[in-house]
Backbone as JSON, one array per atom type, in Angstrom:
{
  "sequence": "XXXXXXXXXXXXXXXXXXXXXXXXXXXXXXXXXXXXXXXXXXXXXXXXXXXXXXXXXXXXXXXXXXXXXXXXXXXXXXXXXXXXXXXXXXXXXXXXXXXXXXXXXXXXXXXXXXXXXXXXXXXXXXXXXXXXXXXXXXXXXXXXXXXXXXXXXXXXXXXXXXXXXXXXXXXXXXXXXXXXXXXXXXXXXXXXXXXXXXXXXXXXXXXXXXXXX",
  "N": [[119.33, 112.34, 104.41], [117.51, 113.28, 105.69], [115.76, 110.95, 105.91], [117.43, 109.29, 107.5], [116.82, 111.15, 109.64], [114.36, 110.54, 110.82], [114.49, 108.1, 111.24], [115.97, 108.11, 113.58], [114.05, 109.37, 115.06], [112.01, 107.87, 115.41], [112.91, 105.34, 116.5], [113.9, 106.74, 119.09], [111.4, 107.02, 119.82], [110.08, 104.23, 120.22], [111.55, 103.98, 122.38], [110.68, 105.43, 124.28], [108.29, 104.78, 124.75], [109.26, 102.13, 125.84], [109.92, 103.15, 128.09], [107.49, 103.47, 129.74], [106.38, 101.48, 129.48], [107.1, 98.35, 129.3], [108.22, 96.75, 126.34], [108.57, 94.16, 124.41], [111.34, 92.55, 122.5], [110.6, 92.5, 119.96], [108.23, 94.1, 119.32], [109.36, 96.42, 120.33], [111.0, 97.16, 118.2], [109.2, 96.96, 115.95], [107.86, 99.13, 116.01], [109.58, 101.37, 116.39], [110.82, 101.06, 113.3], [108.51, 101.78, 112.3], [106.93, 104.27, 109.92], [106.17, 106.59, 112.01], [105.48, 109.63, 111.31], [104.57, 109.54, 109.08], [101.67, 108.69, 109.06], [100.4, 110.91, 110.35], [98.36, 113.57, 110.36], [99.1, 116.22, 107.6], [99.0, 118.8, 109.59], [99.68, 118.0, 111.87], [102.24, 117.04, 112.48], [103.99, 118.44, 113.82], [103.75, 116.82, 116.39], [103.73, 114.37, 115.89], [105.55, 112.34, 117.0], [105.16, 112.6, 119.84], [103.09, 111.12, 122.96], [100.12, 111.06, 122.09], [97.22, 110.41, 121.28], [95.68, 111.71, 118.05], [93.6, 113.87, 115.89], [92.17, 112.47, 112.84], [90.39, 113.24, 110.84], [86.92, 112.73, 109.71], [85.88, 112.4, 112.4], [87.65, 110.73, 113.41], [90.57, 108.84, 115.05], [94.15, 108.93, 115.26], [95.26, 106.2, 117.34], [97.28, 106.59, 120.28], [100.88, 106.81, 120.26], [101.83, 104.76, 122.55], [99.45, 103.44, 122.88], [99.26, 102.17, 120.98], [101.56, 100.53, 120.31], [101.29, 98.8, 123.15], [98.96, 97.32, 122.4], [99.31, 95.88, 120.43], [101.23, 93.91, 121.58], [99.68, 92.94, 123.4], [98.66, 91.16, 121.79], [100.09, 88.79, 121.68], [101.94, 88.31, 119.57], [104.12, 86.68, 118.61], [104.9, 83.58, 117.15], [102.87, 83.58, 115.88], [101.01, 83.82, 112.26], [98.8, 85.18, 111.03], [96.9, 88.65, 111.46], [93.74, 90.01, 111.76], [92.3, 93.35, 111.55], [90.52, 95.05, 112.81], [89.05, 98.08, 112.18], [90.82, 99.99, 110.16], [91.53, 103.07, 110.08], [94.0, 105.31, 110.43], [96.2, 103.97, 109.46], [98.21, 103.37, 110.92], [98.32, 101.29, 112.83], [98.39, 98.7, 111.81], [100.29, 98.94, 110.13], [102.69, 98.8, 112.18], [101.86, 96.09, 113.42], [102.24, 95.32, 110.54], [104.68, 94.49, 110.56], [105.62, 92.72, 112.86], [103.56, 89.88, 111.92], [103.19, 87.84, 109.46], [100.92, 88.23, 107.94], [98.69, 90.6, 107.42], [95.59, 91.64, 107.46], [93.41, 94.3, 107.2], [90.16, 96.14, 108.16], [88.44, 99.03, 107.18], [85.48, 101.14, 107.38], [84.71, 103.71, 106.55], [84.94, 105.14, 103.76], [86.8, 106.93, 102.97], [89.12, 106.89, 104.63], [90.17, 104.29, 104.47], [90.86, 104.92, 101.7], [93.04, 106.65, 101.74], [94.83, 105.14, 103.99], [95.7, 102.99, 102.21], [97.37, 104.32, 99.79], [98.9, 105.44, 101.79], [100.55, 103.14, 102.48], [101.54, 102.1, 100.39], [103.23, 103.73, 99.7], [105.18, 103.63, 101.2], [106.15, 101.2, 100.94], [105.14, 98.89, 101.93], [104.08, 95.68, 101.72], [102.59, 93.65, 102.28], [100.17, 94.07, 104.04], [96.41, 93.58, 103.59], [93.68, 95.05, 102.33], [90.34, 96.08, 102.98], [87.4, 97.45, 102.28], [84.48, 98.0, 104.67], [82.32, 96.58, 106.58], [83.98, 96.04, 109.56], [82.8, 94.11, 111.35], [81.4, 91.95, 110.2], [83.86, 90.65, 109.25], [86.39, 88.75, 107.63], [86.1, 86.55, 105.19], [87.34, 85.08, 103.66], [89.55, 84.65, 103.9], [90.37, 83.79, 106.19], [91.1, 80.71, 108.99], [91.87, 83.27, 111.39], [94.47, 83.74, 113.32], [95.01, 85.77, 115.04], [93.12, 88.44, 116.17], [92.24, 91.77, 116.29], [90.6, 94.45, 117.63], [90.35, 98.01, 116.59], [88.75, 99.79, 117.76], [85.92, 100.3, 119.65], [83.77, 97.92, 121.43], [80.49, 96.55, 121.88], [80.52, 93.96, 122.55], [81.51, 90.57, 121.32], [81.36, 89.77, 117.72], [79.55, 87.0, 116.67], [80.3, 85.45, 114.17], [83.17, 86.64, 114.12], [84.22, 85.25, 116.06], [83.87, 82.51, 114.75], [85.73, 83.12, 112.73], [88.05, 82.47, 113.89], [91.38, 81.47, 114.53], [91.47, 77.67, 116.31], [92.31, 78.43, 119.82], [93.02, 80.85, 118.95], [93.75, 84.39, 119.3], [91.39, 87.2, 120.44], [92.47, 90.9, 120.51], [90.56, 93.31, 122.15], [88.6, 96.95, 122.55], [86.52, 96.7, 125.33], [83.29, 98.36, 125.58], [81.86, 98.52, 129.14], [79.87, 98.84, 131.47], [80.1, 101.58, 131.6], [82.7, 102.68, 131.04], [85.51, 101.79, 129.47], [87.21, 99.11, 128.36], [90.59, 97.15, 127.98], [90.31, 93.99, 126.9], [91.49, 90.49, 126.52], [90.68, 87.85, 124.56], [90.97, 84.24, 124.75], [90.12, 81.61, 122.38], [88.23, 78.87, 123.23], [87.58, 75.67, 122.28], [84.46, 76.31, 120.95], [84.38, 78.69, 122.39], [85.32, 81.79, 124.46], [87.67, 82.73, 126.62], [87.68, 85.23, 128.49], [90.44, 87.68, 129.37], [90.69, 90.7, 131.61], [92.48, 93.46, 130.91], [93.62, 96.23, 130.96], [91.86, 99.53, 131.63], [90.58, 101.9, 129.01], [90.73, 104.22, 126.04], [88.48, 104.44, 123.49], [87.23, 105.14, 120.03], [83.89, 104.46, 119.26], [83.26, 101.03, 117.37], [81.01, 101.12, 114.4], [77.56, 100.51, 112.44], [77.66, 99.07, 109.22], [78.79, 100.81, 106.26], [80.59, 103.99, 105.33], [80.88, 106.11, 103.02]],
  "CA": [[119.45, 112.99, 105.72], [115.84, 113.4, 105.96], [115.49, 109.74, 106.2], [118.11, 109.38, 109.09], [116.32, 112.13, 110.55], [112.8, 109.98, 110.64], [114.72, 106.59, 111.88], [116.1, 108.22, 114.79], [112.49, 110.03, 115.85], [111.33, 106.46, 115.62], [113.89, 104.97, 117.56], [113.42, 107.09, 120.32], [109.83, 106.82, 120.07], [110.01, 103.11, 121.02], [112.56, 103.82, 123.73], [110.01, 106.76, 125.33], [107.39, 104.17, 124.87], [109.13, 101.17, 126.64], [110.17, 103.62, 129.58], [105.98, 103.69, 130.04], [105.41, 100.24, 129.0], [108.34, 97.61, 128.96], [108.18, 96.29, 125.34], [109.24, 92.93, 124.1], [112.18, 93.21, 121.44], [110.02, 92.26, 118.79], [107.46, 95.14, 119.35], [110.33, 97.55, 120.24], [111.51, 96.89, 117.08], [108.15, 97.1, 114.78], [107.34, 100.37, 116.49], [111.11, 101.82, 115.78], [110.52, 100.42, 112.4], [107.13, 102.29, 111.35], [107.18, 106.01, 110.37], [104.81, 107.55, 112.95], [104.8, 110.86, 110.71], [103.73, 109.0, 107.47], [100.44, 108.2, 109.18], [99.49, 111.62, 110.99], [98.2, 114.82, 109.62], [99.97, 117.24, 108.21], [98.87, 119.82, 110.18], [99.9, 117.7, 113.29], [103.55, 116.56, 112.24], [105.04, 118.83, 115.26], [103.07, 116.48, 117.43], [104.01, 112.7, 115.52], [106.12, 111.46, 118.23], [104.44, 112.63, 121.35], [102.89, 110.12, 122.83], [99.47, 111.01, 122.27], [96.47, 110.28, 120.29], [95.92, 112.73, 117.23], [92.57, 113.63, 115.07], [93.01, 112.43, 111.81], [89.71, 113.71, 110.44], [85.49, 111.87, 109.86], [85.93, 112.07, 113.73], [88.25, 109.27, 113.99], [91.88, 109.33, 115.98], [95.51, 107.86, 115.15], [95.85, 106.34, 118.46], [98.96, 107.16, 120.69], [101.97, 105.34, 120.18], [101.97, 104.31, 123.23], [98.53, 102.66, 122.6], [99.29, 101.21, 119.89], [102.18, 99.12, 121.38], [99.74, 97.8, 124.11], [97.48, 96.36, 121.67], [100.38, 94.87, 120.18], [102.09, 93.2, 122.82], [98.58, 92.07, 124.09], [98.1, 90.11, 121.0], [100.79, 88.08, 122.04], [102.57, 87.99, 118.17], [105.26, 85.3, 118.62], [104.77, 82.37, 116.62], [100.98, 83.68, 114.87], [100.73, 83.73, 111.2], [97.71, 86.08, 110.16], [96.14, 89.11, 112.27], [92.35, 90.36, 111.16], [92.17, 94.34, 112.33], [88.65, 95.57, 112.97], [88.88, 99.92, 112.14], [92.23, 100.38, 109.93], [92.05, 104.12, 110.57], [95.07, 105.87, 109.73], [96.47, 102.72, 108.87], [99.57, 103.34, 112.0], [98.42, 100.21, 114.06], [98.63, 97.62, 110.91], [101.43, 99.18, 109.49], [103.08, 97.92, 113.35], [101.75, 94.73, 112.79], [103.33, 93.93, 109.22], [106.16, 93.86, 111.05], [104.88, 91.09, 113.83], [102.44, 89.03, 111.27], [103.7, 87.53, 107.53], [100.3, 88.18, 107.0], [97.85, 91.76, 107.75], [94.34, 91.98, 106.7], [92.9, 95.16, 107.82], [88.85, 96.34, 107.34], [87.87, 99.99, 107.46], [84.1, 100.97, 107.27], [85.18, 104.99, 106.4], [86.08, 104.65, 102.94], [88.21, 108.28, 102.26], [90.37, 106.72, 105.27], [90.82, 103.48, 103.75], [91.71, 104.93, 100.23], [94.29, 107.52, 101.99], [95.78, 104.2, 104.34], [96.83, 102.35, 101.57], [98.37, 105.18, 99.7], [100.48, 105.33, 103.16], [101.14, 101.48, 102.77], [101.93, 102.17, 99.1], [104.8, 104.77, 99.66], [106.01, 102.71, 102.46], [106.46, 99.55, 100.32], [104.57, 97.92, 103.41], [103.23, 95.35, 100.54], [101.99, 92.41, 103.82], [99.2, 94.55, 104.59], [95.58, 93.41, 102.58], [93.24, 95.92, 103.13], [89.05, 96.4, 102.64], [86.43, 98.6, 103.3], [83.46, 97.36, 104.75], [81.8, 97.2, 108.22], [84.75, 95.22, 110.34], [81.9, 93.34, 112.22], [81.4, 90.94, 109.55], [85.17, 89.91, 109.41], [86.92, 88.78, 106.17], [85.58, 85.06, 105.75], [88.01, 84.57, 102.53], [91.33, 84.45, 104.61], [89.7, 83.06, 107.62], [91.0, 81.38, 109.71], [93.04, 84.05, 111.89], [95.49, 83.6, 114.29], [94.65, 86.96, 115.99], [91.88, 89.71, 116.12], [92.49, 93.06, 116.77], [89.67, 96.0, 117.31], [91.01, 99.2, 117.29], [87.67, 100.34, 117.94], [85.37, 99.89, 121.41], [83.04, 97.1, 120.94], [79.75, 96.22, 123.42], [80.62, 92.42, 121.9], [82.87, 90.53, 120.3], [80.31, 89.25, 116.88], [79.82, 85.1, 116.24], [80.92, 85.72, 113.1], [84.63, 86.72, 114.14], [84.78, 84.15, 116.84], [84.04, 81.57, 113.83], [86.63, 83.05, 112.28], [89.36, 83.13, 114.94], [91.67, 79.99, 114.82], [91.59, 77.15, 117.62], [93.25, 78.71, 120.45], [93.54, 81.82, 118.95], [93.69, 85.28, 120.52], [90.96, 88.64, 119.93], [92.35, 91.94, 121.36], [89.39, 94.34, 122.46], [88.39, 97.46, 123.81], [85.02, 96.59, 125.28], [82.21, 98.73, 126.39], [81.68, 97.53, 129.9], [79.71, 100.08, 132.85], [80.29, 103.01, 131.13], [83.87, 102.41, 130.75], [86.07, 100.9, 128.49], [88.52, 97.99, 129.3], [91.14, 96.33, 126.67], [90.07, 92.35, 127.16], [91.89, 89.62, 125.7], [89.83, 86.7, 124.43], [91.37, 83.36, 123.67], [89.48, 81.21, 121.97], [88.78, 77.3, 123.63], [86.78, 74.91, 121.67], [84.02, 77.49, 120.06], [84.24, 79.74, 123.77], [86.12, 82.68, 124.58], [87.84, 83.0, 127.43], [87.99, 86.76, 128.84], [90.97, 88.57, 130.88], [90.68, 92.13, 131.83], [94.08, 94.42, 130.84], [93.13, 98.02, 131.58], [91.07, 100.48, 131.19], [90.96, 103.08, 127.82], [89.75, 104.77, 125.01], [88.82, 104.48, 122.02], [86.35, 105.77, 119.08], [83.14, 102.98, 119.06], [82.65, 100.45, 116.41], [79.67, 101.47, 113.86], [77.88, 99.9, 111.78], [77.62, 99.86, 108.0], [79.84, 101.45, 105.67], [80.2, 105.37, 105.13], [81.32, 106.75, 101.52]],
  "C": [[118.1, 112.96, 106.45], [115.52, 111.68, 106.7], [115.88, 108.93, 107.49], [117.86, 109.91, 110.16], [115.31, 111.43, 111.35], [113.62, 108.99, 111.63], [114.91, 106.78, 113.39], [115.28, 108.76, 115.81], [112.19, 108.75, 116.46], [111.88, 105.44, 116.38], [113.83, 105.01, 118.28], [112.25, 106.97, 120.99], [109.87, 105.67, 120.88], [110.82, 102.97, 122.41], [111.81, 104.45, 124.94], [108.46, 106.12, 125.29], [107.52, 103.18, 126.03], [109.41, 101.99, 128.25], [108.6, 103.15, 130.32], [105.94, 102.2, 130.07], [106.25, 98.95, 128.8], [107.81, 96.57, 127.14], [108.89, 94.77, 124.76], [110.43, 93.66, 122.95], [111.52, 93.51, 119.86], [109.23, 93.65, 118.58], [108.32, 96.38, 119.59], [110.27, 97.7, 118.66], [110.93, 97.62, 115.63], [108.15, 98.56, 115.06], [108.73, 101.52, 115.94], [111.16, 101.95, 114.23], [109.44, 101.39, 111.28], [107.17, 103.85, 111.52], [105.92, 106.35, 110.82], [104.27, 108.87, 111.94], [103.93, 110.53, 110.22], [102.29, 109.25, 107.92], [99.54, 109.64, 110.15], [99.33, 112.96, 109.93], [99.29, 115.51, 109.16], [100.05, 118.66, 108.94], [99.23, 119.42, 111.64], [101.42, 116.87, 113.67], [104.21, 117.18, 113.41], [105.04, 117.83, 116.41], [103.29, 114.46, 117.14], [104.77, 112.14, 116.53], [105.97, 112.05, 119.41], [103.64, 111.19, 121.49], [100.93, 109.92, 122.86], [98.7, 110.94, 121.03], [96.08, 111.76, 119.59], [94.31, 112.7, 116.32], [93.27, 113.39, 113.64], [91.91, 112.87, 110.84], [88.18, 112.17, 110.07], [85.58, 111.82, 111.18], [86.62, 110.59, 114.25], [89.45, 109.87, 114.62], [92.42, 108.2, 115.59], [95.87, 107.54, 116.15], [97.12, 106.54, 118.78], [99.31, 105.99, 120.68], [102.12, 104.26, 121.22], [100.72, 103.14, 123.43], [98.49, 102.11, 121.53], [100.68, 99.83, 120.19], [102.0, 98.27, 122.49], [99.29, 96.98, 123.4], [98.44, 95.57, 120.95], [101.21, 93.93, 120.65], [100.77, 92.35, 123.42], [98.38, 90.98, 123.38], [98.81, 88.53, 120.78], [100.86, 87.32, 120.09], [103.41, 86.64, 117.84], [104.97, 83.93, 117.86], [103.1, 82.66, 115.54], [101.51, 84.63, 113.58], [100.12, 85.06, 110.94], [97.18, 86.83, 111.67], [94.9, 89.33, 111.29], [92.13, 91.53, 112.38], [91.37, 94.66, 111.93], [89.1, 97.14, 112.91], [90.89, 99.86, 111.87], [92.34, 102.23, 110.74], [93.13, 104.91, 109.16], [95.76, 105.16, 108.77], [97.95, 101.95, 110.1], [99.7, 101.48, 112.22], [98.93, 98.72, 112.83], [100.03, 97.71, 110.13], [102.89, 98.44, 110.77], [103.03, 96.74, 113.17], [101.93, 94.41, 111.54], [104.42, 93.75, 109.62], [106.47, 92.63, 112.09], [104.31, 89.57, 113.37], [103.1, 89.05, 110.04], [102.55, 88.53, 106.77], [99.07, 89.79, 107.59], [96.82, 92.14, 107.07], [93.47, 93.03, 107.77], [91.02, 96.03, 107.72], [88.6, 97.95, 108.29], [86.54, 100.45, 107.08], [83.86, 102.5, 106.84], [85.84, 104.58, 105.26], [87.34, 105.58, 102.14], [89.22, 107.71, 103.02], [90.91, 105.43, 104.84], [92.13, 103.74, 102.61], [93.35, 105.71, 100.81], [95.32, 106.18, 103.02], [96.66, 103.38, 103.14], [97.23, 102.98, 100.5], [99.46, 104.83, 100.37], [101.38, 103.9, 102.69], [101.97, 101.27, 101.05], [103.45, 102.88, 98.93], [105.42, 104.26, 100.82], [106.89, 101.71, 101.35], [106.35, 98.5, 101.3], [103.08, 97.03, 102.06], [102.89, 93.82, 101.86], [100.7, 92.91, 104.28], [97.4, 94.22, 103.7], [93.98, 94.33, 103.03], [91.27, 96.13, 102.3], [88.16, 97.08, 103.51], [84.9, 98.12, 103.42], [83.15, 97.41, 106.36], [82.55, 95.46, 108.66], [83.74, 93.68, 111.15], [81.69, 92.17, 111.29], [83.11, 89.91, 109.08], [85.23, 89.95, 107.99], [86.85, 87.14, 106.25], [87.08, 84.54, 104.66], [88.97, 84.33, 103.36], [91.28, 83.69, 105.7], [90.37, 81.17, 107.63], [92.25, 82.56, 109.82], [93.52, 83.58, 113.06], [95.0, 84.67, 115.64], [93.71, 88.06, 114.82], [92.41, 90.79, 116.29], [91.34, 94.13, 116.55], [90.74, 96.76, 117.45], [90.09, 100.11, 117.26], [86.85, 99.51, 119.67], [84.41, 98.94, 120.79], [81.64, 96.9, 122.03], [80.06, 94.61, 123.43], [81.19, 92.09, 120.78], [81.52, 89.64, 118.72], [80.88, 87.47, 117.21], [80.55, 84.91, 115.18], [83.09, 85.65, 112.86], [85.16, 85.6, 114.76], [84.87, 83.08, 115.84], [85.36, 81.84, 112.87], [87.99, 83.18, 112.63], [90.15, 81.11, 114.87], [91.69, 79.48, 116.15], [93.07, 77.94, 118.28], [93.83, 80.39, 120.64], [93.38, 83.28, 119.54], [92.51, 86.82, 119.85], [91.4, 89.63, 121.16], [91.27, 92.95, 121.25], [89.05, 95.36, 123.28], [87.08, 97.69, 123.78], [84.68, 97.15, 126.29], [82.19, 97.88, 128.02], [81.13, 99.52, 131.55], [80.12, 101.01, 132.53], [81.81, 103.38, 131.17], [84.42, 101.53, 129.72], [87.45, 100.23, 128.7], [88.77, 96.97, 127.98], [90.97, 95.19, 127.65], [90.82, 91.73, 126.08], [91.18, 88.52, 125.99], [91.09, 85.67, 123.82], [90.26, 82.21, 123.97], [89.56, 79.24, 122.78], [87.82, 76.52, 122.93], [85.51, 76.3, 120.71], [83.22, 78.4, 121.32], [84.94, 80.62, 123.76], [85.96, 82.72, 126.2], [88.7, 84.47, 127.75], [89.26, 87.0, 129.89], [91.09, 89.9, 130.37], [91.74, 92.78, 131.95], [93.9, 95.75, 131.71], [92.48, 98.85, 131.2], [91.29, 101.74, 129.51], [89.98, 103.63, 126.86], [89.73, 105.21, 123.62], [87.35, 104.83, 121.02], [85.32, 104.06, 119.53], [83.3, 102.34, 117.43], [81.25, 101.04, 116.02], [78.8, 100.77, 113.51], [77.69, 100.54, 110.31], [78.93, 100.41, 107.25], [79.85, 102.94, 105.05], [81.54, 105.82, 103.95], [82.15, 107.8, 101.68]]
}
């Protein structure tokens, strides 16, 4: 019952998302798909399907659902193989994308929120997700390349490092520093260039660096 209870939160969720945000089916779908509770406090479970961002504790935030199907839809999923997500977090936004991507390699630089994400990904049986803790900025060279990028952190720049590891063609979503604002950019990649367009404005925790115990 419980379980029926959850599907149809999540259900609606994506429906009170695409009102805001028209959703492809695919991303409807993932978002419908992923239990929003699983991944928020429990002191903030009244509040799992609102559509807003939530503390989840080290001063980080489970972004809102509604921002997390943005960044998903930006990454333009359809036909790409492997993502590479810069700040797992909670673990929400990757847990979205195993349902988009065969393949989900995620790097958190916070390592109590790592160990408690893949728990989550453990009692899911969300086994697509490959997950390390380390400072995102250096990428994951072993799996490399990727298809798609994803921060889910603010960036002032996207590293050389990632761009080397981004396949021809392929796409980084970002929300980059820019004039004291912050604006999700999509990069796709043309020979070893990135070409920038500007989505919209938002907000999000910065990239660090380093890795914190």
């Amino acid at each position: 019952m419980q379980a029926r209870m959850n599907a149809l939160k999540n259900a609606k969720l994506a429906e009170d998302i695409n009102t805001k945000f028209e959703l492809s089916e695919a991303v409807r779908k993932a978002i419908a798909s992923s239990s929003r509770e699983a991944f928020v406090p429990a002191g903030f479970t009244h509040n799992a399907y609102k559509l807003d961002a939530l503390p989840i504790g080290a001063n980080q935030w489970i972004s809102s659902p509604l921002t997390v199907a943005k960044m998903s839809e930006y990454l333009f999923p359809q036909g790409a193989d492997s993502v590479l997500e810069i700040g797992c977090g909670s673990g929400y936004q990757a847990a979205v994308l195993s349902k988009l991507f065969r393949r989900v390699f995620t790097i958190e630089r916070i390592e109590p929120l790592m160990i408690e994400a893949k728990q989550r990904f453990r009692k899911l049986n969300i086994s697509n997700i490959h997950t390390r803790t380390d400072d995102g900025q250096s990428g994951w060279i072993q799996y490399a390349p990727y298809d798609r990028i994803l921060f889910s952190a603010s960036a002032t720049h996207i590293p050389q490092k990632l761009i080397d590891q981004l396949s021809p063609n392929g796409i980084i979503v970002a929300p980059m520093e820019k004039n004291g604002k912050q604006v999700i950019t999509r990069f796709t990649k043309h020979g070893n260039s990135l070409q920038a367009e500007e989505l919209e404005e938002c907000v999000f925790v910065p990239v660090l660096d380093g890795v914190q115990k």
